[in-house]
C-alpha positions in Angstrom: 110.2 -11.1 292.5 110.0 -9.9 288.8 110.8 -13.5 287.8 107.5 -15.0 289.6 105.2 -11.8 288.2 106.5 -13.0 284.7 105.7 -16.7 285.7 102.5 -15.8 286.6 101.7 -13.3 283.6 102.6 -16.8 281.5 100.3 -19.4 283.2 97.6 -16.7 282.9 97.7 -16.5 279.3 98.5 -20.6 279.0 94.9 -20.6 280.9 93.8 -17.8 278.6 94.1 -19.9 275.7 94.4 -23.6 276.8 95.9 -26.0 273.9 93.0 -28.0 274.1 90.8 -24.8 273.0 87.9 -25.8 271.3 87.0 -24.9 267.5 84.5 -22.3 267.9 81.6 -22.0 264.9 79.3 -19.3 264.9 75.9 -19.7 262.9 73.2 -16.9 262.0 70.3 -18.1 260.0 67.1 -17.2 259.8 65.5 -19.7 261.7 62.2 -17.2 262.2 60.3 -14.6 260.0 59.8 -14.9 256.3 63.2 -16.8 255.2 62.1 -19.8 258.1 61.8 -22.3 255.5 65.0 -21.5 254.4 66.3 -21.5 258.2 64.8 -24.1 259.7 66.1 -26.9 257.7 69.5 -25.1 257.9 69.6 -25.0 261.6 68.3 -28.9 261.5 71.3 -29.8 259.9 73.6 -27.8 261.9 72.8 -30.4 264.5 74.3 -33.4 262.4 77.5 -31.4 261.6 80.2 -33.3 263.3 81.7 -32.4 267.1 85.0 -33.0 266.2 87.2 -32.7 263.5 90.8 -34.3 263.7 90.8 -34.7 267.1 89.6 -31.1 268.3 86.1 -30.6 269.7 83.8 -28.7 267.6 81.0 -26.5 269.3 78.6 -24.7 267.6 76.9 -21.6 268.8 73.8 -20.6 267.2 71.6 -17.5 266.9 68.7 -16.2 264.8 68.7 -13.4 263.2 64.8 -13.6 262.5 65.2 -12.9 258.3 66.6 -9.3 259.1 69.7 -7.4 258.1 70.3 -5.7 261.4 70.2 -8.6 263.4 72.3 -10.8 261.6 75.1 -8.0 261.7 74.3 -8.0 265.7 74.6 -12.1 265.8 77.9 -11.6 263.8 79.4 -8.9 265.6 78.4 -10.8 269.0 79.8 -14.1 267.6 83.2 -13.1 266.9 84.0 -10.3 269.2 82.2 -11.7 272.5 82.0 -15.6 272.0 85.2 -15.6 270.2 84.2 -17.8 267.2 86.9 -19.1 265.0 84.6 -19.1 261.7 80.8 -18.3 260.6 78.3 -20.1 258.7 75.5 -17.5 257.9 73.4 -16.3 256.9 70.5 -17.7 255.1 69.3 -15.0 252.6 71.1 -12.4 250.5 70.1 -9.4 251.8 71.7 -10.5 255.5 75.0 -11.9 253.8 75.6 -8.7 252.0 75.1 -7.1 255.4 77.9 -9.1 256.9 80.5 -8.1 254.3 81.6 -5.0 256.8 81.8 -6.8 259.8 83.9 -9.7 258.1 86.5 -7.3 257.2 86.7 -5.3 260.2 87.0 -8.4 262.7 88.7 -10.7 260.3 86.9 -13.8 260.9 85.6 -16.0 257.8 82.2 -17.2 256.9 80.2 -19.5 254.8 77.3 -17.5 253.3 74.0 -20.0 252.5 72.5 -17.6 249.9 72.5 -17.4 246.6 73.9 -14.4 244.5 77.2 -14.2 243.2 77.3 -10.3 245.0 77.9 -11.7 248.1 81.3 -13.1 246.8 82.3 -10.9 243.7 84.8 -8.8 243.5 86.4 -10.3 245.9 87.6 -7.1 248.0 89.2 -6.2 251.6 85.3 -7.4 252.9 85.1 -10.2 250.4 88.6 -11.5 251.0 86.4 -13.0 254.4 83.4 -14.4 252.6 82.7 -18.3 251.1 79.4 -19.4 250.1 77.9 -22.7 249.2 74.8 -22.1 246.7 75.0 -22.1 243.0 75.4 -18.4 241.8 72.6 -16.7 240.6 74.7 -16.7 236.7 74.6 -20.6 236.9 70.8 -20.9 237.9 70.2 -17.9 235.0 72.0 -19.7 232.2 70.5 -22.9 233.2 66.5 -21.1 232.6 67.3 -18.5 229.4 68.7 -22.1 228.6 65.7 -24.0 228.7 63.5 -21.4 227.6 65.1 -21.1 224.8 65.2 -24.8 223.6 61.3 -24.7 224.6 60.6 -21.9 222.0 60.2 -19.1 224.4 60.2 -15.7 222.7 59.4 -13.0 225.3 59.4 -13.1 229.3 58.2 -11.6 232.7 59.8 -11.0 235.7 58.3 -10.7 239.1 61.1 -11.0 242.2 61.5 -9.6 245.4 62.3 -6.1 246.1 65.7 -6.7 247.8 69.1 -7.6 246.7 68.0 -11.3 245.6 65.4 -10.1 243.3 67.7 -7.5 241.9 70.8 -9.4 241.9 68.6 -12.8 239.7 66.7 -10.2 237.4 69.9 -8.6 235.9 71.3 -12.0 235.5 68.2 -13.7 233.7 67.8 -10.4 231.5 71.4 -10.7 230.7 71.1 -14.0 229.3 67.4 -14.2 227.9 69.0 -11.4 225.8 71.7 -13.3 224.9 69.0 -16.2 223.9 67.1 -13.1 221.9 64.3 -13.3 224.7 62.6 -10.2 224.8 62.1 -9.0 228.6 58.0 -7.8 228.9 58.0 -7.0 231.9 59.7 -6.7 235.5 57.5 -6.5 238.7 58.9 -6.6 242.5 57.2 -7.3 245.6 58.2 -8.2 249.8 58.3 -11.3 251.2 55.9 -10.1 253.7 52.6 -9.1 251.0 49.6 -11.2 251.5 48.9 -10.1 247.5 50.3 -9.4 244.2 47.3 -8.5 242.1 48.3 -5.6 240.3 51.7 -6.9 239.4 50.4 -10.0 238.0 48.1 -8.1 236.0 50.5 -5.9 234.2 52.2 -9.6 233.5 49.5 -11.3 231.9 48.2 -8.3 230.3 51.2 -8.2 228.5 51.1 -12.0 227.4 54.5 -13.5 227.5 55.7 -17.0 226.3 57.3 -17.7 229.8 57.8 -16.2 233.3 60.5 -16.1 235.6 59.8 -15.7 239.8 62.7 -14.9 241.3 61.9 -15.3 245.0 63.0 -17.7 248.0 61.0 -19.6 250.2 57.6 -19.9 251.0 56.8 -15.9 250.1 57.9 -17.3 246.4 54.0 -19.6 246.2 51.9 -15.8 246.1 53.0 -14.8 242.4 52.8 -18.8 240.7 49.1 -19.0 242.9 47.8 -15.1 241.7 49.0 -16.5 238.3 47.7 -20.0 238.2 44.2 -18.4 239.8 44.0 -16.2 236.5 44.5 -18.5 234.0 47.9 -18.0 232.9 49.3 -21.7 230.8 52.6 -20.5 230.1 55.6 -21.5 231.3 56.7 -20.7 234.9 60.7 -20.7 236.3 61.8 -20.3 240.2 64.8 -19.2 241.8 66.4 -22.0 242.9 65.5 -20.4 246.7 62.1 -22.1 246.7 64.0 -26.2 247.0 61.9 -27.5 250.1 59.6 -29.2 251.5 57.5 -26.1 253.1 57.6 -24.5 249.2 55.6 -27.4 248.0 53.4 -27.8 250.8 52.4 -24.0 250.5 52.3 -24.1 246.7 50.7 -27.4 246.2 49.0 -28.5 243.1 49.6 -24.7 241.2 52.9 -25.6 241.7 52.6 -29.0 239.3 53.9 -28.0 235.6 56.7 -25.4 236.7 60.3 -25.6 236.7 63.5 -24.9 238.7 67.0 -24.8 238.0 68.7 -26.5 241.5 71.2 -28.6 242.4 72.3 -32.1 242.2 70.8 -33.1 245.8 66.9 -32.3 245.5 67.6 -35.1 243.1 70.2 -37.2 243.9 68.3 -40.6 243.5 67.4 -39.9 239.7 71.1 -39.0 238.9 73.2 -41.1 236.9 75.9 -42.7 238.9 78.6 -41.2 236.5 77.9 -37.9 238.6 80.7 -36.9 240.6 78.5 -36.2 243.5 75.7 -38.8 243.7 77.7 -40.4 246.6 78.2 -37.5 248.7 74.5 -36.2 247.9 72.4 -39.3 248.7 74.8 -39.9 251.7 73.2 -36.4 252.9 69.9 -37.1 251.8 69.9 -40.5 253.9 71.2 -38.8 257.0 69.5 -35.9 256.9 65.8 -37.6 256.4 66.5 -40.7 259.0 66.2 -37.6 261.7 63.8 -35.4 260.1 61.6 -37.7 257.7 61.3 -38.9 254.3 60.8 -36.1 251.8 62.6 -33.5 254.7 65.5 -32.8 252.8 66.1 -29.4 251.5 68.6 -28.0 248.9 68.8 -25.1 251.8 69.6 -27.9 254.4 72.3 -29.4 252.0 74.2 -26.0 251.9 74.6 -26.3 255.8 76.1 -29.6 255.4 78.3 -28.4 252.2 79.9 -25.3 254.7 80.1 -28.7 257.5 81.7 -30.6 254.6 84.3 -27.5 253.6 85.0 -27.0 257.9 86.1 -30.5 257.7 88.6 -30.1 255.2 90.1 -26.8 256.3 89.8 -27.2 260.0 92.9 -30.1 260.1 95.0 -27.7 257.8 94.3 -24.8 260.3 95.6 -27.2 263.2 98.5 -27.6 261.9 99.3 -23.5 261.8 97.9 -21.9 265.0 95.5 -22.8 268.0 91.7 -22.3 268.0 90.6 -19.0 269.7 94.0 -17.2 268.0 93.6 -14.3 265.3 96.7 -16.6 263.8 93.6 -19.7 263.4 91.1 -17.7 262.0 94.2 -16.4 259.1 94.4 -19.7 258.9 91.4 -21.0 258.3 90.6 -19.0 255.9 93.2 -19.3 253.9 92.5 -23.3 254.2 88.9 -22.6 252.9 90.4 -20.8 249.9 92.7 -23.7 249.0 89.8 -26.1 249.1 90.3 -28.5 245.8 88.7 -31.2 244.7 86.1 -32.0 247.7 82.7 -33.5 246.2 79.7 -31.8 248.0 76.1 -32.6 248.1 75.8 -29.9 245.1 79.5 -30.2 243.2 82.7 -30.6 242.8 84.6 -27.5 245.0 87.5 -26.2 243.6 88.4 -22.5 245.1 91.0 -20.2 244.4 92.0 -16.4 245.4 89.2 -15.0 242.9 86.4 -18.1 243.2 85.1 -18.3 246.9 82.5 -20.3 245.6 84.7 -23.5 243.3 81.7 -24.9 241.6 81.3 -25.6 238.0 78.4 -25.8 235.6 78.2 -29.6 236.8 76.1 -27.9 240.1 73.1 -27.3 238.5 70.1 -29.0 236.7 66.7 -28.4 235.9 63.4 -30.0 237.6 60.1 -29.9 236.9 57.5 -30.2 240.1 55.0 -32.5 239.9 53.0 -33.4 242.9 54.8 -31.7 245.1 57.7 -34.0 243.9 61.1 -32.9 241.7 61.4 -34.6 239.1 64.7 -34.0 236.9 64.5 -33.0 233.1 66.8 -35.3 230.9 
């Protein structure tokens, strides 16, 4: 009799976890709220990701956590600990990837942040240890502007950014290294992604006449300071956050948007790229599948980090195979340590090449400088 019960307590867990278990992806992105236009063409390209990878079906279950903190924690904690996802991709802003950091640790399951700042990844910690991203760092994109500023003559600066972890995390990096470049900073304003107007801020700005001035804000929310600025007058030069690189930003922003710069990566300009660069393949690749679905002119350097955490799945998902089963604690150690060993794979925006300390694996090569023009990039030589 104990010899069937033990039978039996076997074929349940064999059912429990079949060997033809699916890989199970999570996503949270801010499909809704003020970070859509980062969202939307993320989720867009979450449905060109592939459904299988070496063999095992890939599904993808995806939730919006409406641009808020809270609710991307919710998503996460309901991703991995009721639909028993092998791996996140998520989310789409700062703030929310900070936010996940806990969660990561405490359920060990990895993720793919789509935001910017270098926080979200450094020091790599017990929370960290869980964490990958795909955008440039906020260092790369600052050293690329105090860059340009500085072979453009710029003396003194402004900063006006969002009051959140993105605006604070891009200010102290562009300080840093306008410093470094002996750019005096003039001035550093903040305002939400949600205000309608930045009036006074933009005042203080002008009023205090600098050579340049940086915005570091993502999105759509990003067009109120360059159109309060453009409104008053102001000829100087004007920098994003590499945040703003789509298709909605230009729309919104339109012609006070003509004149102003951006440091972003390879893909927004992947056609004007020389093809020495390592990843003009894999870029215009993207850029052709991604606008035969959703239009000429669609693509989005938010839309291309989706597809660079599809491109980094591919690579680590066979490795993980070869260890444990999807659906096992053992998979997700896996995978994540597969992730980590990612070497040499050419995205959309670089050349990846992690290791215990870089959860990130791109090189200065990742990032360039546009200017817009008619709500077109164009790339500086």
């Amino acid at each position: 009799m104990k010899g069937i019960w033990l039978c039996l307590l076997v074929l349940m867990d064999l059912l429990s976890t079949p060997l033809c278990a699916q890989v199970r992806v999570g996503v949270t992105i801010s499909s809704t709220g003020p970070a859509a236009s980062l969202g939307l063409p993320e989720k867009n390209t979450i449905e060109l990701l592939p459904r299988e990878i070496a063999g095992q079906k890939i599904e993808y279950i995806v939730l919006d956590d409406a641009s808020d903190t809270t609710s991307a924690v919710t998503n996460a904690r309901k991703l991995a600990s009721e639909e028993h996802v092998d791996v996140l991709i998520g989310s789409s802003t700062t703030p929310n990837s900070l936010a996940l950091l806990p969660v990561l640790g405490e359920l060990h399951v990895a993720a793919i942040s789509l935001a910017s700042s270098n926080r979200i990844i450094e020091p790599i910690d017990a929370n960290r240890r869980w964490m990958f991203k795909t955008p440039q760092t906020d260092v790369m994109m600052a050293t690329a502007i105090a860059a340009d500023m500085s072979d453009h003559g710029v003396k003194t600066m402004a900063f006006i950014g969002f009051a959140d972890a993105l605006g604070d995390a891009f200010y102290d990096e562009v300080s840093k290294f306008a410093e470094l470049r002996q750019i005096r900073v003039l001035a550093n304003e903040r305002f939400s992604s949600r205000d309608q107007s930045v009036t006074g801020q933009i005042l203080r700005i002008i009023a205090a006449q600098p050579d340049a001035v940086v915005i570091g804000a993502s999105g759509t929310p990003a067009t109120t300071p360059v159109k309060a600025l453009v409104a008053r007058g102001f000829k100087a030069r004007i920098y994003h956050n590499h945040g703003v690189a789509n298709r909605d930003f230009l729309r919104v922003c339109a012609s006070d948007c003509d004149g102003t710069f951006l440091a972003t990566g390879p893909v927004m300009v992947a056609a004007q790229l020389p093809d020495s660069n390592p990843v003009k393949k894999s870029a215009l690749a993207f850029v052709r599948r991604y606008e035969e679905r959703y239009g000429s002119g669609s693509v989005a350097a938010f839309a291309s980090y989706a597809w660079d955490a599809g491109l980094l799945l591919e690579r680590a998902i066979p490795i993980a195979l070869k260890k444990a089963r999807p659906g096992t604690p053992e998979f997700r150690i896996a995978l994540r340590d597969a992730l980590e060993a990612t070497r040499d794979l050419a995205t959309t925006n670089g050349v990846v090449n992690m290791s215990q300390s870089d959860h990130l694996g791109l090189d200065q090569r990742a990032r360039l400088m546009v200017e817009i023009d008619h709500q077109a990039w164009h790339l500086v030589p």
